[in-house]
C-alpha positions as protocol buffer text, in pm:
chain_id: "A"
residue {
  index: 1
  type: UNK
  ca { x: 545 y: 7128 z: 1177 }
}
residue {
  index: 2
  type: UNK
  ca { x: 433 y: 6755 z: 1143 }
}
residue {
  index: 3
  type: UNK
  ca { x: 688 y: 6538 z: 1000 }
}
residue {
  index: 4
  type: UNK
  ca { x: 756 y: 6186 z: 930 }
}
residue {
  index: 5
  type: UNK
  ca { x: 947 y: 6005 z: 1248 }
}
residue {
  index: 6
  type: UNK
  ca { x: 980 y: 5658 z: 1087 }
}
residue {
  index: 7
  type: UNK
  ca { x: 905 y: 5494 z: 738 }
}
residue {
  index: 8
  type: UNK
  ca { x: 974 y: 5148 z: 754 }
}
residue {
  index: 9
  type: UNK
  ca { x: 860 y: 4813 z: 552 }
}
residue {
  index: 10
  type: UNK
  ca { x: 639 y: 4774 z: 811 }
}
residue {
  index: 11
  type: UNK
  ca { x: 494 y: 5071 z: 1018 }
}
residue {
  index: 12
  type: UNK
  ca { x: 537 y: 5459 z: 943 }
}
residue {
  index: 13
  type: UNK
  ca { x: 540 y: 5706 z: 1267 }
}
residue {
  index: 14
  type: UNK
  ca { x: 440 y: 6041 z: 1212 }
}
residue {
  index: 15
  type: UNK
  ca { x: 438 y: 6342 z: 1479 }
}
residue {
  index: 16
  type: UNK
  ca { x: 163 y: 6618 z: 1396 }
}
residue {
  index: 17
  type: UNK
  ca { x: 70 y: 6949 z: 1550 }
}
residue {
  index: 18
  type: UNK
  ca { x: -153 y: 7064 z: 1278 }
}
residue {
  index: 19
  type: UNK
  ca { x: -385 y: 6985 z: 1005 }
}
residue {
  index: 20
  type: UNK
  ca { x: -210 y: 6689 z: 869 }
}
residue {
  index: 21
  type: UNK
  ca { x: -248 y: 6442 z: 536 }
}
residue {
  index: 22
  type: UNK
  ca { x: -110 y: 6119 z: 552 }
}
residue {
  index: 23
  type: UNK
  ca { x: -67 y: 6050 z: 199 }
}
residue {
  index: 24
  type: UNK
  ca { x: 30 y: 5719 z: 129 }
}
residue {
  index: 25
  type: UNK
  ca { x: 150 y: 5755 z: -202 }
}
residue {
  index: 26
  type: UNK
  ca { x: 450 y: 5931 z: -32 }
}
residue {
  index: 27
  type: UNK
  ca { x: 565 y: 5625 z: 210 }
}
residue {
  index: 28
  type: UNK
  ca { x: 841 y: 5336 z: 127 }
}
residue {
  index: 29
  type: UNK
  ca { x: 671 y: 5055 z: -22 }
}
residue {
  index: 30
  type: UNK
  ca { x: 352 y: 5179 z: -148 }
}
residue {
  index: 31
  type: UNK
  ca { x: 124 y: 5054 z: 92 }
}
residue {
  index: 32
  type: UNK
  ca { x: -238 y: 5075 z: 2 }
}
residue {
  index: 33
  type: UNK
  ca { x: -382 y: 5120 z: 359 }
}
residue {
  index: 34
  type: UNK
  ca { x: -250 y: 5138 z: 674 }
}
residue {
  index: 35
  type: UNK
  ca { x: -402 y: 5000 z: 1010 }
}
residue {
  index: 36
  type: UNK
  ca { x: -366 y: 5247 z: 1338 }
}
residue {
  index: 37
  type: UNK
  ca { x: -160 y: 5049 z: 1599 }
}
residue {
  index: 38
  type: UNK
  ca { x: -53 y: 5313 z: 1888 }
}
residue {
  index: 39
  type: UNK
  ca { x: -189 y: 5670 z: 1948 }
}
residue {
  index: 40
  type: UNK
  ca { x: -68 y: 5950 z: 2154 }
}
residue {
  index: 41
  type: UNK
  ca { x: -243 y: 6294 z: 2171 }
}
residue {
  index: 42
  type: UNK
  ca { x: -251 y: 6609 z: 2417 }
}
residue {
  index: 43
  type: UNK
  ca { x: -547 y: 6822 z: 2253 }
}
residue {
  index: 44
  type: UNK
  ca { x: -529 y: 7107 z: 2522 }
}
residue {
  index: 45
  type: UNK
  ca { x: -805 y: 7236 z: 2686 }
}
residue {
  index: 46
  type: UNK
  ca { x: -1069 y: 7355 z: 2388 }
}
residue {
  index: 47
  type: UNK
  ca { x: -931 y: 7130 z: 2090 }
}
residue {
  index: 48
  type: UNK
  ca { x: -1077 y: 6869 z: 1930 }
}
residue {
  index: 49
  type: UNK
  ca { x: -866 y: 6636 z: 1643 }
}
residue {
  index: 50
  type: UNK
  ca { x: -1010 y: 6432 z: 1409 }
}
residue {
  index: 51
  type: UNK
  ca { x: -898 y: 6163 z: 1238 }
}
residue {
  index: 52
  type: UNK
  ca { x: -1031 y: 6044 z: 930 }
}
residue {
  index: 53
  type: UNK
  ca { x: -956 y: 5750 z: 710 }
}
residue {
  index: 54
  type: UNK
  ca { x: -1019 y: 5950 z: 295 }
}
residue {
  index: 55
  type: UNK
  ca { x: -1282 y: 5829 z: 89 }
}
residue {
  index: 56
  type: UNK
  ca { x: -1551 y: 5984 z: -141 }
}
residue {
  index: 57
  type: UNK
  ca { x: -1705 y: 6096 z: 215 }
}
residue {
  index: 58
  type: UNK
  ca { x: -1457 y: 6014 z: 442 }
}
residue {
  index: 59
  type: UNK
  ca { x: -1498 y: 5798 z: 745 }
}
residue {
  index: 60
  type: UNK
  ca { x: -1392 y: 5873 z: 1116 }
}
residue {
  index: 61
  type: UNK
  ca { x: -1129 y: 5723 z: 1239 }
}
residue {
  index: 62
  type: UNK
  ca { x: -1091 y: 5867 z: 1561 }
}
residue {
  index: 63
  type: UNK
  ca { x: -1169 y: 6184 z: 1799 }
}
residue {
  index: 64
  type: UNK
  ca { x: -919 y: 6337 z: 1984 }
}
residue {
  index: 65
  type: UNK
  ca { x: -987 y: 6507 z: 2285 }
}
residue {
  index: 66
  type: UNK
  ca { x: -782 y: 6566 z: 2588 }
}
residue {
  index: 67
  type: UNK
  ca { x: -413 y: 6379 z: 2645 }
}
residue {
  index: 68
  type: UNK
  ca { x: -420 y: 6030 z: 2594 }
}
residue {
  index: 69
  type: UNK
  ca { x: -158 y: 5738 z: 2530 }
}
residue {
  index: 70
  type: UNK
  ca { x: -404 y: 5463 z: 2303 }
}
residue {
  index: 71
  type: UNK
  ca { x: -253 y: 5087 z: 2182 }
}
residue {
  index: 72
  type: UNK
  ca { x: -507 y: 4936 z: 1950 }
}
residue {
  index: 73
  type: UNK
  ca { x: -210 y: 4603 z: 1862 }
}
residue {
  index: 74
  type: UNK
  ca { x: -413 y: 4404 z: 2171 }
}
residue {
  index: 75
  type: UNK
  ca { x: -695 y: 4372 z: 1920 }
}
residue {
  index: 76
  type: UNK
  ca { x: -511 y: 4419 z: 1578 }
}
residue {
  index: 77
  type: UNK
  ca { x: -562 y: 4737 z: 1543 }
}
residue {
  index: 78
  type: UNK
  ca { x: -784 y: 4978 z: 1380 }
}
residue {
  index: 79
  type: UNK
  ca { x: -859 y: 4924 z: 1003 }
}
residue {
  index: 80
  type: UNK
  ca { x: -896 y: 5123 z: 715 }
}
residue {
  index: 81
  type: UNK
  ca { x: -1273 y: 5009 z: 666 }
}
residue {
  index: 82
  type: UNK
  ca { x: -1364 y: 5307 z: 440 }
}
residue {
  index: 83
  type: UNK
  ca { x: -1574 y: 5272 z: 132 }
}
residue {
  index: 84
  type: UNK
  ca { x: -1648 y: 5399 z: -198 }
}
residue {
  index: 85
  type: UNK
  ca { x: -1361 y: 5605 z: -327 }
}
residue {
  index: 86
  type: UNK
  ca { x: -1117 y: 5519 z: -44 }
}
residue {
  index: 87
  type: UNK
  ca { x: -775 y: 5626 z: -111 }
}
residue {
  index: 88
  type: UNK
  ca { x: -567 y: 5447 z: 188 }
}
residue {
  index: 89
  type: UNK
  ca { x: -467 y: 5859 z: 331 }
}
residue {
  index: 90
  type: UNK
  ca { x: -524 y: 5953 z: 656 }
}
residue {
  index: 91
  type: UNK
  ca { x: -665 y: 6320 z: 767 }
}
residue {
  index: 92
  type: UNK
  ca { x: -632 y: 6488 z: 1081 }
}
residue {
  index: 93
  type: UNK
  ca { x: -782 y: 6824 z: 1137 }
}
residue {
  index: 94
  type: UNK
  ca { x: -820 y: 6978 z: 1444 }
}
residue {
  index: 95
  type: UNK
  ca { x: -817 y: 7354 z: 1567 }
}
residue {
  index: 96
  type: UNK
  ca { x: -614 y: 7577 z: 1786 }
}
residue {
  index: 97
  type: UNK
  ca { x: -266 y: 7405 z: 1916 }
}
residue {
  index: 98
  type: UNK
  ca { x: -220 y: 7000 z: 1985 }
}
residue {
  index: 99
  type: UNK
  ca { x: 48 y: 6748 z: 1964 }
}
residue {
  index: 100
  type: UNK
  ca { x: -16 y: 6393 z: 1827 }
}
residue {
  index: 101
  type: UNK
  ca { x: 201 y: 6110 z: 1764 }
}
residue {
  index: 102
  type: UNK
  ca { x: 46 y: 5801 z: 1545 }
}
residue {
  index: 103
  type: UNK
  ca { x: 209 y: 5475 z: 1450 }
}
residue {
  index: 104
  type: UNK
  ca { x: 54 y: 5257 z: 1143 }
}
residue {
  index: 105
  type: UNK
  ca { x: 107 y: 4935 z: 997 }
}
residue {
  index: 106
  type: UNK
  ca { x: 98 y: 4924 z: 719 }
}
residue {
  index: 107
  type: UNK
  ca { x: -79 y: 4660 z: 451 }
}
């Protein structure tokens, strides 16, 4: 079940083992985007995840594949840079049985 681990004034922390909406609407101090700081992901064998920042066509964020432990703060992070229609929520969809951990700032 994915779940939110943290939702602080500054970063939210969410764990997810499915297909997954981070809806920002939801989160303490209604934060209009959020940036992707750290990234941890085993994918398995034959699973792929997806992130995607949600827009009128939404915009890949990142692809998942394999286990990997990511930290994006060296450079600032990863921003929302999606376009018409953006909403500031985050989708992951993947298939078959993964774990993922994501921490955001948010802005």
């Amino acid at each position: 079940m994915s779940q939110i681990l943290a939702d602080g004034p500054r970063n939210v922390i969410v764990a997810i083992d499915g297909a997954f909406t981070l809806d920002l609407a939801l989160l303490s101090g209604a934060p209009t985007r959020v940036t992707l700081e750290k990234l941890w992901y085993d994918t398995g064998a034959v699973t792929d995840v997806l992130a995607s920042w949600q827009a009128t066509v939404n915009v890949p964020l990142w692809k998942c594949t394999g286990t990997h432990v990511l930290d994006f703060t060296l450079f600032g992070g990863i921003f929302n840079d999606a376009g018409a229609g953006v909403t500031g929520n985050v989708i992951f969809a993947g298939t078959g049985v993964f774990s993922l951990v994501a921490q955001f700032k948010k802005s």
